[in-house]
C-alpha positions as CSV (number, residue, x, y, z in Angstrom):
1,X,2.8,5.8,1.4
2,X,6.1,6.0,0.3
3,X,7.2,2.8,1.9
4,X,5.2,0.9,-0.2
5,X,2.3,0.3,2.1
6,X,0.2,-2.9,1.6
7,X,-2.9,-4.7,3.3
8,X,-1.9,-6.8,5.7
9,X,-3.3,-10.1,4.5
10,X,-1.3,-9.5,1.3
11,X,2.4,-9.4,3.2
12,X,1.2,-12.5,5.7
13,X,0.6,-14.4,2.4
14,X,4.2,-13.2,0.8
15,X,5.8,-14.1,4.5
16,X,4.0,-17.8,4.3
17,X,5.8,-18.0,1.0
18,X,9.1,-16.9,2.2
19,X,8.7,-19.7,4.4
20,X,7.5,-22.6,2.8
21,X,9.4,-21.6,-1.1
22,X,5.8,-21.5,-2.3
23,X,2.9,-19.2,-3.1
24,X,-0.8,-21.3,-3.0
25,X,-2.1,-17.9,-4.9
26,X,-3.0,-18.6,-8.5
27,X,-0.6,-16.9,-10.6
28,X,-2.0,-14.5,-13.7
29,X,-5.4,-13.3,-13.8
30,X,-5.8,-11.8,-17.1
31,X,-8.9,-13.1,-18.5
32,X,-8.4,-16.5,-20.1
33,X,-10.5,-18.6,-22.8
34,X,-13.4,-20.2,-21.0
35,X,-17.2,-19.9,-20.4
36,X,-18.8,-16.5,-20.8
37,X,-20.5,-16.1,-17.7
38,X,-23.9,-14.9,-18.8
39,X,-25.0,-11.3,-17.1
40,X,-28.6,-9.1,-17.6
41,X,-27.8,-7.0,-20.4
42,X,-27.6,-3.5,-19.4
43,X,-26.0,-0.3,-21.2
44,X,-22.2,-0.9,-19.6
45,X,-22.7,-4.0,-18.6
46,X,-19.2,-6.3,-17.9
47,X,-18.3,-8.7,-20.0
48,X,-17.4,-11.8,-17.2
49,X,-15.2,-14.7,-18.3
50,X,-14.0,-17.2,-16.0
51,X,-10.5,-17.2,-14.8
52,X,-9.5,-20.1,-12.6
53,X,-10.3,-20.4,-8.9
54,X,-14.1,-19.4,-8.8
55,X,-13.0,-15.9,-10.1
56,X,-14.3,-14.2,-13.3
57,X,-12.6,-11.0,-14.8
58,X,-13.3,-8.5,-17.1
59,X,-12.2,-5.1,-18.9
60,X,-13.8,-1.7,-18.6
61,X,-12.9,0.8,-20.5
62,X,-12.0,4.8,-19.3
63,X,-11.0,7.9,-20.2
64,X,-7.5,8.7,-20.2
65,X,-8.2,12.7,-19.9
66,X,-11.3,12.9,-17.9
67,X,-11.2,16.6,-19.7
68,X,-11.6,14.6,-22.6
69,X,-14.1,11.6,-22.2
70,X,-14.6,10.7,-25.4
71,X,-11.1,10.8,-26.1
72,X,-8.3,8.0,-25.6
73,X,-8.9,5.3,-23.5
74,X,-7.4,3.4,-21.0
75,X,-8.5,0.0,-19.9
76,X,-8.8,-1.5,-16.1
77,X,-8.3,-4.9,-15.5
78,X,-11.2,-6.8,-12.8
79,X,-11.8,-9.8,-11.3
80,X,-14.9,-10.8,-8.9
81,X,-16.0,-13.4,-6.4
82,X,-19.3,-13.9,-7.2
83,X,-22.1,-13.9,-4.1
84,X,-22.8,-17.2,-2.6
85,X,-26.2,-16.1,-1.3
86,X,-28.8,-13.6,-2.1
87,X,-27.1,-10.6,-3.1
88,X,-27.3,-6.8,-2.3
89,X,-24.8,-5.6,-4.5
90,X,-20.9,-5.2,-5.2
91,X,-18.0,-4.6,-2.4
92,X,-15.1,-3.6,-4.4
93,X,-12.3,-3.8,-2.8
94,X,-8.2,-1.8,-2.7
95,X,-5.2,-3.1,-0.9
96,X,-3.5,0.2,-1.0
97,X,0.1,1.2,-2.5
98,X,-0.5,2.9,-4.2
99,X,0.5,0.4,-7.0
100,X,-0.8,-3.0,-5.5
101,X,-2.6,-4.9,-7.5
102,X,-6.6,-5.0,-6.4
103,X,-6.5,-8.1,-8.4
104,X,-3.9,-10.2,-7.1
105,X,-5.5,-8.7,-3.8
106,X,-8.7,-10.5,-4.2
107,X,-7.5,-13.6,-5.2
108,X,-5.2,-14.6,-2.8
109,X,-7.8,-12.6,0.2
110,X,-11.5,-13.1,-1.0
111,X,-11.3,-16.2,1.1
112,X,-10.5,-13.9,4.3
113,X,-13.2,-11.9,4.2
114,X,-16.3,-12.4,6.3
115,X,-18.8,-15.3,5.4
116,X,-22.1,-12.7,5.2
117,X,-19.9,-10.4,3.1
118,X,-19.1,-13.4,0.8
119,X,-22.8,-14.6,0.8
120,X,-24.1,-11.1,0.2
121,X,-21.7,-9.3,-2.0
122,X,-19.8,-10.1,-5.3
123,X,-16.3,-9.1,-3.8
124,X,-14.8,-7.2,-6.8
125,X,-11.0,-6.0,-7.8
126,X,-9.4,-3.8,-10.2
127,X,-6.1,-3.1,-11.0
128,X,-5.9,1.1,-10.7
129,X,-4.8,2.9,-13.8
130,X,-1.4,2.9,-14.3
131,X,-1.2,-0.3,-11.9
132,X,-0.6,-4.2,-12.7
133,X,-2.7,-5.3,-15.6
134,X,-4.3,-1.4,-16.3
135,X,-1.6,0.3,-18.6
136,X,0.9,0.1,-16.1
137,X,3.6,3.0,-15.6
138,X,7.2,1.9,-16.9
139,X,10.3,3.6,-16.2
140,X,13.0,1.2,-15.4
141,X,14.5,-2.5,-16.1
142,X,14.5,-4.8,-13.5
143,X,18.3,-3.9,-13.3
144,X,18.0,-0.5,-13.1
145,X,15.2,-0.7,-10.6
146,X,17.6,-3.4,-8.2
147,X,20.7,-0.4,-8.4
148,X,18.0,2.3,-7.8
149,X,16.7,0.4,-4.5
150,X,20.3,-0.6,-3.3
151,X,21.7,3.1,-3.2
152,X,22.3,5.2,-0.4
153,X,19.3,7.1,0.9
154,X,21.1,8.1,3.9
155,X,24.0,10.5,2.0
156,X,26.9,11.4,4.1
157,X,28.6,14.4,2.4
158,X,28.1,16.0,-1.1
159,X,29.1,13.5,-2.9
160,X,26.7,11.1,-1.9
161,X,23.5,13.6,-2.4
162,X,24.8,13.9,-5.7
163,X,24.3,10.6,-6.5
164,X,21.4,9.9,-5.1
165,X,20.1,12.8,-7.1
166,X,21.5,11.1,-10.4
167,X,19.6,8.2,-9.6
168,X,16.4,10.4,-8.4
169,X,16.8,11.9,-11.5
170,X,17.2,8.7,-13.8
171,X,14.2,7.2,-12.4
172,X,12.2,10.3,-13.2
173,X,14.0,10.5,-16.7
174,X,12.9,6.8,-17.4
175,X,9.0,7.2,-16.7
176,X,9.7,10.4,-18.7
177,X,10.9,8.1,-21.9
178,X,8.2,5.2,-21.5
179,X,5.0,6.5,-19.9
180,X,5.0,10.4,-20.5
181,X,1.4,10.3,-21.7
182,X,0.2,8.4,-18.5
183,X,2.0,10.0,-16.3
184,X,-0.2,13.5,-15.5
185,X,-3.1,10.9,-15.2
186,X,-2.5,8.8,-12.7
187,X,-3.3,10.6,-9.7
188,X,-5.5,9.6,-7.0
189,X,-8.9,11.9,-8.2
190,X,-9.1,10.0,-11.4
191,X,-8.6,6.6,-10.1
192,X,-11.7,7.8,-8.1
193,X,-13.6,9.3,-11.2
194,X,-12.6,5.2,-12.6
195,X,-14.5,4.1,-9.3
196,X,-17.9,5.5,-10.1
197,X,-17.1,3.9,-13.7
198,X,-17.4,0.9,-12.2
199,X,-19.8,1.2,-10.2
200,X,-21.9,2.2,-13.1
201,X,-20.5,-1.0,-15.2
202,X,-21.6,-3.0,-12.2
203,X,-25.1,-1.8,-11.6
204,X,-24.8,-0.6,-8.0
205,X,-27.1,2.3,-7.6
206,X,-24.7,3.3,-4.7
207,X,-21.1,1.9,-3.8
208,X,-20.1,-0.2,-1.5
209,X,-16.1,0.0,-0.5
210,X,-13.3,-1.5,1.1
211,X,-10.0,0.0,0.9
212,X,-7.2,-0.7,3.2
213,X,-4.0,1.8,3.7
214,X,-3.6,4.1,0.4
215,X,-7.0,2.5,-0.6
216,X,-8.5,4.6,2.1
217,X,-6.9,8.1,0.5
218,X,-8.6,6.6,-2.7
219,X,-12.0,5.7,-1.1
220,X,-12.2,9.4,0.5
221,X,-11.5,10.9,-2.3
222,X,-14.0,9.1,-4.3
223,X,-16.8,10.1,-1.3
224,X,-15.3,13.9,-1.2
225,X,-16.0,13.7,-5.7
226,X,-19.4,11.5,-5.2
227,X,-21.0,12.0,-2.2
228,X,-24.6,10.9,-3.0
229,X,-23.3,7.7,-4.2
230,X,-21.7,6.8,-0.9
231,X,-23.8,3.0,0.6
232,X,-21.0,2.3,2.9
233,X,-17.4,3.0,2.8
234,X,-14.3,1.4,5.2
235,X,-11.6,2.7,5.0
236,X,-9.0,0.9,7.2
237,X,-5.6,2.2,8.0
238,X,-6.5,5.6,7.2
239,X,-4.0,8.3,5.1
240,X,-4.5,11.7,6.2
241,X,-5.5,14.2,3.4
242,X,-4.5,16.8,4.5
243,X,-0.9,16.1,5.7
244,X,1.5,17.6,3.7
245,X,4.1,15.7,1.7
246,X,6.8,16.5,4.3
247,X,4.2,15.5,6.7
248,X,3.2,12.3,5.6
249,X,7.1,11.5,5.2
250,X,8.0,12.5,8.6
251,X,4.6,11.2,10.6
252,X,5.5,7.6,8.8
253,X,8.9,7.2,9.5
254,X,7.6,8.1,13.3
255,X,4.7,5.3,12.5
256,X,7.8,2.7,11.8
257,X,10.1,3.6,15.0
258,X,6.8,3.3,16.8
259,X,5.8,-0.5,15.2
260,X,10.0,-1.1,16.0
261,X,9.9,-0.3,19.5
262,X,6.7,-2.4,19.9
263,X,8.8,-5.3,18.3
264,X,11.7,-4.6,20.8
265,X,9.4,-4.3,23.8
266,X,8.2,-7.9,22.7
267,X,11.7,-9.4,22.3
268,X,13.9,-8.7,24.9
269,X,11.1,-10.5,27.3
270,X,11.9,-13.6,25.0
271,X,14.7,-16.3,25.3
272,X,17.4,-15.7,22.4
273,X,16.6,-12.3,21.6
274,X,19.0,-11.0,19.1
275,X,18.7,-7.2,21.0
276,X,19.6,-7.9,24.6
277,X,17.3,-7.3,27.2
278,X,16.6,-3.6,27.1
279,X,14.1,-1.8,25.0
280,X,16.3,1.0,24.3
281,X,19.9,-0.8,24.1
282,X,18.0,-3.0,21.7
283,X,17.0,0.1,19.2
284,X,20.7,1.5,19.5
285,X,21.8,-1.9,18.3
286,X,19.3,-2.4,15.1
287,X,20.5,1.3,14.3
288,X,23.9,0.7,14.9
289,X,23.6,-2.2,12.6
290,X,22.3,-0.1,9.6
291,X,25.1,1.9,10.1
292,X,27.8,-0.5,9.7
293,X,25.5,-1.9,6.6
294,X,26.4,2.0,5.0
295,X,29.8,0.8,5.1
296,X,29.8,-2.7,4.4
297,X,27.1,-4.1,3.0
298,X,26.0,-7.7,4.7
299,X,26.2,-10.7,2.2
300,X,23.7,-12.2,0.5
301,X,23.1,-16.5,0.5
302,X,20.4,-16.0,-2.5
303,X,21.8,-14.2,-5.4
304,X,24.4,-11.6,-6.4
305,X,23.3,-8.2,-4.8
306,X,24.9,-7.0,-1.3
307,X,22.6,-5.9,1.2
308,X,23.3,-2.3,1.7
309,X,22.1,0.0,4.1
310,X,18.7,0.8,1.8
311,X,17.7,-3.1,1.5
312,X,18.5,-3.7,4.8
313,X,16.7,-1.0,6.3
314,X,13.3,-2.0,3.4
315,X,13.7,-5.8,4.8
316,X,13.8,-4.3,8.9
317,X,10.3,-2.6,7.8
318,X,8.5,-5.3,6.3
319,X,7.7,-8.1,9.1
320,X,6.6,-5.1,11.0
321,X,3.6,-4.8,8.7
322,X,2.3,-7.7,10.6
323,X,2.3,-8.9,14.3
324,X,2.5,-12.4,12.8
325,X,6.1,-12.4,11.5
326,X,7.8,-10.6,14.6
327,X,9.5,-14.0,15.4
328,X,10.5,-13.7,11.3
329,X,12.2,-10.9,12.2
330,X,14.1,-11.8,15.1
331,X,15.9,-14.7,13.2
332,X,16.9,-12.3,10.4
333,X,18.2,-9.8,12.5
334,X,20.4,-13.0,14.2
335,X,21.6,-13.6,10.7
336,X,22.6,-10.1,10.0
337,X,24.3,-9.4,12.9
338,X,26.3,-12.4,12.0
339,X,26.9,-10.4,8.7
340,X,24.3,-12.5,6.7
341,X,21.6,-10.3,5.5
342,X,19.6,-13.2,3.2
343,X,17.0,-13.1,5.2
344,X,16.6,-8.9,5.2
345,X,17.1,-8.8,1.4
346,X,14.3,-11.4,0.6
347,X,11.6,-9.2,3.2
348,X,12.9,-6.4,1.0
349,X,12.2,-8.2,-2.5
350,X,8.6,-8.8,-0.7
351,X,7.8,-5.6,-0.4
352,X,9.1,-4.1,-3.2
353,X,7.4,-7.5,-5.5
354,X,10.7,-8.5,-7.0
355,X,10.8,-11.9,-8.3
356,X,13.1,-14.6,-7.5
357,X,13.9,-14.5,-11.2
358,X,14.7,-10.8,-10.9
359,X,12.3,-9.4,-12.5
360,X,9.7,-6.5,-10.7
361,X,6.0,-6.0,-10.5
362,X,4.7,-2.4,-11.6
363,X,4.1,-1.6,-7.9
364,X,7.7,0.6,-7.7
365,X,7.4,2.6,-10.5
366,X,3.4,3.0,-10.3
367,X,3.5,4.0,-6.5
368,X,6.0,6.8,-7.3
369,X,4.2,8.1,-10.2
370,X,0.4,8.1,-8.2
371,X,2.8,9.8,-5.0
372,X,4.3,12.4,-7.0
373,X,1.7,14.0,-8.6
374,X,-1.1,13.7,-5.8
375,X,1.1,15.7,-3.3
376,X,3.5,19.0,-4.1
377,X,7.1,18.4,-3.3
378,X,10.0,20.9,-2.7
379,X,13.5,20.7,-4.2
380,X,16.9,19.3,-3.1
381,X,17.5,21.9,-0.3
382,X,14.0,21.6,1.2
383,X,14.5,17.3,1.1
384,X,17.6,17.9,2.8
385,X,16.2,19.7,5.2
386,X,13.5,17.7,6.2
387,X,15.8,14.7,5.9
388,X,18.0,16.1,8.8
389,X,15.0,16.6,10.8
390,X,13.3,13.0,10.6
391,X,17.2,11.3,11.1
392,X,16.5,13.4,14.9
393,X,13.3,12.1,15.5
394,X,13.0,8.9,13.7
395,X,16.7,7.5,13.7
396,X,16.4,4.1,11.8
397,X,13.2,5.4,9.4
398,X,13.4,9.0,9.1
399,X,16.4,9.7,6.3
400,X,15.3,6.4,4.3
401,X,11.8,7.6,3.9
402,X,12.2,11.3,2.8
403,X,15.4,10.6,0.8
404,X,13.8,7.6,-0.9
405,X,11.1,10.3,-2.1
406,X,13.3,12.2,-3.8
407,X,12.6,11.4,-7.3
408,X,9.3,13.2,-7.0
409,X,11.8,16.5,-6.8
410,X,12.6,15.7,-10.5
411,X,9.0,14.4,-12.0
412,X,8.2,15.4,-15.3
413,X,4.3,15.4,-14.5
414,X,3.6,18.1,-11.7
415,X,1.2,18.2,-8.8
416,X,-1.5,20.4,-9.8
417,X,-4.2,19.3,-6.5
418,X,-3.9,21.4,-3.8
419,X,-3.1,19.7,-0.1
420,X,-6.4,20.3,1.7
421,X,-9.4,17.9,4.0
422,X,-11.8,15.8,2.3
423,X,-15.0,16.1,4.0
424,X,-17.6,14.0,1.9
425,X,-20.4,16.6,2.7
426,X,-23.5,14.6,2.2
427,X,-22.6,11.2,2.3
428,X,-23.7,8.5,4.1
429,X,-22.0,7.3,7.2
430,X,-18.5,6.4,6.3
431,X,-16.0,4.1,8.9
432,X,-12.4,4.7,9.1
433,X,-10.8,2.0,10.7
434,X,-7.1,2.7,12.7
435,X,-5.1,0.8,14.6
436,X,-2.8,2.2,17.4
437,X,1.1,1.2,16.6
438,X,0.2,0.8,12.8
439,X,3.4,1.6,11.2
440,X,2.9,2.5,7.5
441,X,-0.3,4.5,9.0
442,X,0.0,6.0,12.0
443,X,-2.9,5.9,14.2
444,X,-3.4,9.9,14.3
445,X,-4.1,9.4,10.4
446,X,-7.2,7.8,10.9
447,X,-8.5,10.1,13.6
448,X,-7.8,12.6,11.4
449,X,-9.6,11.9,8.5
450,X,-12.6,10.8,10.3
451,X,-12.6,13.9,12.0
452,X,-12.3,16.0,8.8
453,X,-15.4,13.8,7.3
454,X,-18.6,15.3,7.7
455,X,-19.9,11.6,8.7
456,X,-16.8,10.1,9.9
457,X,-17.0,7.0,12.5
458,X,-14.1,5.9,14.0
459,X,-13.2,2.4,15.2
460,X,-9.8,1.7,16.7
461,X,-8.1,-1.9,17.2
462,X,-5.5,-1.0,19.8
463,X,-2.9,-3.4,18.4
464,X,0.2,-3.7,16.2
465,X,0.3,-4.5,12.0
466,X,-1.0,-2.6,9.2
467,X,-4.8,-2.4,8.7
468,X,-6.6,-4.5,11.1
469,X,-9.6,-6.4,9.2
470,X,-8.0,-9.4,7.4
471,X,-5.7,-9.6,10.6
472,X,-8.0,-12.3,13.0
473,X,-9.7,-9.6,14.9
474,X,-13.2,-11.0,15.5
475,X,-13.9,-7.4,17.1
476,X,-13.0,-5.9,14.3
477,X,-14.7,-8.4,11.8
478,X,-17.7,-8.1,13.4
479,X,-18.1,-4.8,13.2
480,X,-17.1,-4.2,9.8
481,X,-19.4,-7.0,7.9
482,X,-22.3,-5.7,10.3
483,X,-21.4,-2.3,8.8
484,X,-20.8,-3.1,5.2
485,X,-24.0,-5.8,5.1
486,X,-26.4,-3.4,7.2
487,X,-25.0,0.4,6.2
488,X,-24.9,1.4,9.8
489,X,-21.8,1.9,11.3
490,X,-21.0,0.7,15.2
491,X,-21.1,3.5,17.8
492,X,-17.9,5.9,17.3
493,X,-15.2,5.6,19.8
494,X,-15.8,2.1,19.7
495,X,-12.1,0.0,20.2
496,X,-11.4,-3.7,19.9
497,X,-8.5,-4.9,21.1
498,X,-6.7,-8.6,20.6
């Protein structure tokens, strides 16, 4: 969660366009002038313009303060896929974060999904409040937001912890001065409550759901908050509810070294890997080469910024997302070993959505804001703490993930939801999708919430990568449009492997 987790079909799009200098995504997808798609009238009813690319989008209105319905509003941006065939309803769709944009999501993925879910479901988007088009949280310039993702998250004396609280701080100060009266909203239960708004807008009697990653916190809560309006829910690459926020920090970091060593394992059986040909000489040499990166930072072919130890160690994470861009990763660890770290930085600026132009996407700033006020945090003492303990047992992840969360010490907009299980009682058969070395999250995530369900199905791809449907898995395809098309989920237990 804090590492900004994302579907993987999203970052094997972002890596293609690393590669080739282009994206074939069709950029912008706020409504445009066009045809008015004609739709039954119906109280709620969307408003459907087309967009470009066989999409149509539309606005929905919702209540800022669901304590106060009729009060101000906030408004959502989505875009659908209309059904090719004869239809049974709507699948809406998240690609997790939080902070990514469901609408960018479907556009440049609609095509990946399976051909009956196509045929038989409008595929449907929405950016989340306080995400992308839908009032998105502000806190920083793109300037600010490059010096608060190059500084040290791995402090070394007193000193440094005090300056990575000045920046903690000035991020926190900065959604303070431009979004104070989103802020306390954002959380994860109304961005559900918004889900059964849409639902309603889009005439499904019950909802139909995919959510990958953060999407799947999102999807359970909206089961735990609706229950009878449950069809069919997947919820793929599973966050555990009930893990703590020192938990989540410390289990992920664990997830990364775990993807890491998965990449090493596969590289040192290859000619001209970059890490020898021992698993564990290989891991002592990527973290010895963060280290030196603490010192001096490893140049940068593309633009002005140095690659310090933070955007070195945020470009090492990314290819690890997917399976597909492990021999991505070897070349840029060649280069930075060299003491070029262009390849690194640009992985970073994918993850993070910064523009070659410099400027950023709302995905930073609206993934801290959703993360700090769905889960309590402690102070300084109690990040230092658990920052010591996950540099032990996650050397390379561990001090980068807790320290990076450290502006949530510091948020104006406190957690008032208490850490517990979702359990859904009395919903329909819900599937929670995990896969084994899944490194944003970890495998014992998903097992975990579809234990805590009270109809919880599990179905495991024992593989590497983020999420596994989008990834090629015709195991996993199968049994996910066969769930989502008939309601009935596969047997549980059930694994698919590559």
């Amino acid at each position: 969660m804090r590492v900004r987790g994302v579907a993987a079909g999203v970052v094997a799009l972002a890596l293609a366009a690393a590669c080739t200098g282009r994206s074939d995504a069709e950029p912008g997808t706020a409504p445009q002038s066009g045809s008015v798609v004609q739709v039954p009238a119906a109280p709620g009813a969307l408003d459907w313009t087309d967009c470009g690319g066989g999409f149509q989008c539309a606005k929905l209105q919702v209540p800022l303060d669901y304590a106060d319905a009729d009060g101000e509003q906030l408004t959502l941006a989505l875009i659908r896929q209309p059904a090719k065939g004869k239809k049974i309803g709507s699948l809406l769709t998240n690609p997790g974060g939080p902070g990514g944009s469901g609408v960018d999501f479907l556009r440049s993925s609609a095509a990946s999904f399976g051909e009956q879910l196509q045929q038989r479901f409008d595929l449907v988007g929405f950016d989340p409040r306080g995400v992308g088009q839908s009032n998105p949280v502000e806190c920083l310039t793109d300037g600010q937001l490059d010096e608060f993702l190059a500084t040290d998250v791995s402090p070394d004396d007193a000193g440094e912890i005090d300056e990575l609280a000045e920046e903690s701080r000035g991020f926190a100060e900065g959604c303070q001065s431009r979004s104070a009266k989103l802020l306390p909203h954002v959380g994860t239960r109304n961005a559900a409550r918004d889900m059964d708004r849409i639902r309603q807008a889009l005439g499904d009697e019950k909802l139909t759901y995919y959510g990958a990653s953060y999407g799947t916190y999102l999807g359970a809560w909206y089961a735990e908050l609706f229950p009878q309006n449950v069809r069919a829910l997947v919820l793929d690459g599973a966050v555990d509810p009930k893990a703590s926020f020192a938990e989540i920090n410390l289990q992920q970091a664990k997830g990364f070294e775990t993807a890491l060593r998965a990449f090493t394992a596969d590289c040192v059986k290859r000619d001209k890997c970059p890490l020898g040909n021992n698993v564990d000489a290989g891991l002592k040499k990527i973290k010895k080469l963060l280290d030196s990166t603490d010192r001096r930072p490893l140049t940068n072919g593309t633009d002005s910024r140095e690659v310090t130890e933070s955007l070195a160690t945020l470009g090492l994470a990314t290819p690890l997302y997917q399976k597909e861009a492990w021999p991505l990763l070897r070349s840029a660890l060649t280069q930075a070993f060299a003491g070029d770290g262009s390849t690194l930085i640009r992985f970073a600026d994918l993850l993070v959505e910064r523009e070659e132009n410099g400027t950023y996407s709302s995905q930073t700033e609206s993934n801290m804001a959703v993360n700090c006020v769905d889960k309590p945090t402690g102070g300084l003492d109690e990040i230092r703490r658990q920052a010591a303990r996950a540099a032990k047992e996650a050397p390379r992840f561990g001090e980068f993930i807790v320290w990076g969360a450290l502006p949530c010490t510091y948020w104006p907009a406190k957690a008032t939801e208490p850490t517990r299980a979702l359990n859904a009682k009395g919903s329909a058969p819900i599937l929670v999708v995990g896969t084994t070395r899944d490194p944003a999250t970890p495998y014992q995530w998903s097992k975990n919430l579809a234990s805590q369900l009270d109809k919880g199905v599990l179905l495991t791809y024992d593989g590497d990568g983020h999420t596994a449907y989008l990834t090629g898995s015709k195991c996993i395809s199968s049994a996910v449009d066969s769930y989502l098309v008939k309601a009935t989920p596969p047997a549980s237990g059930t694994t698919c492997r590559p």
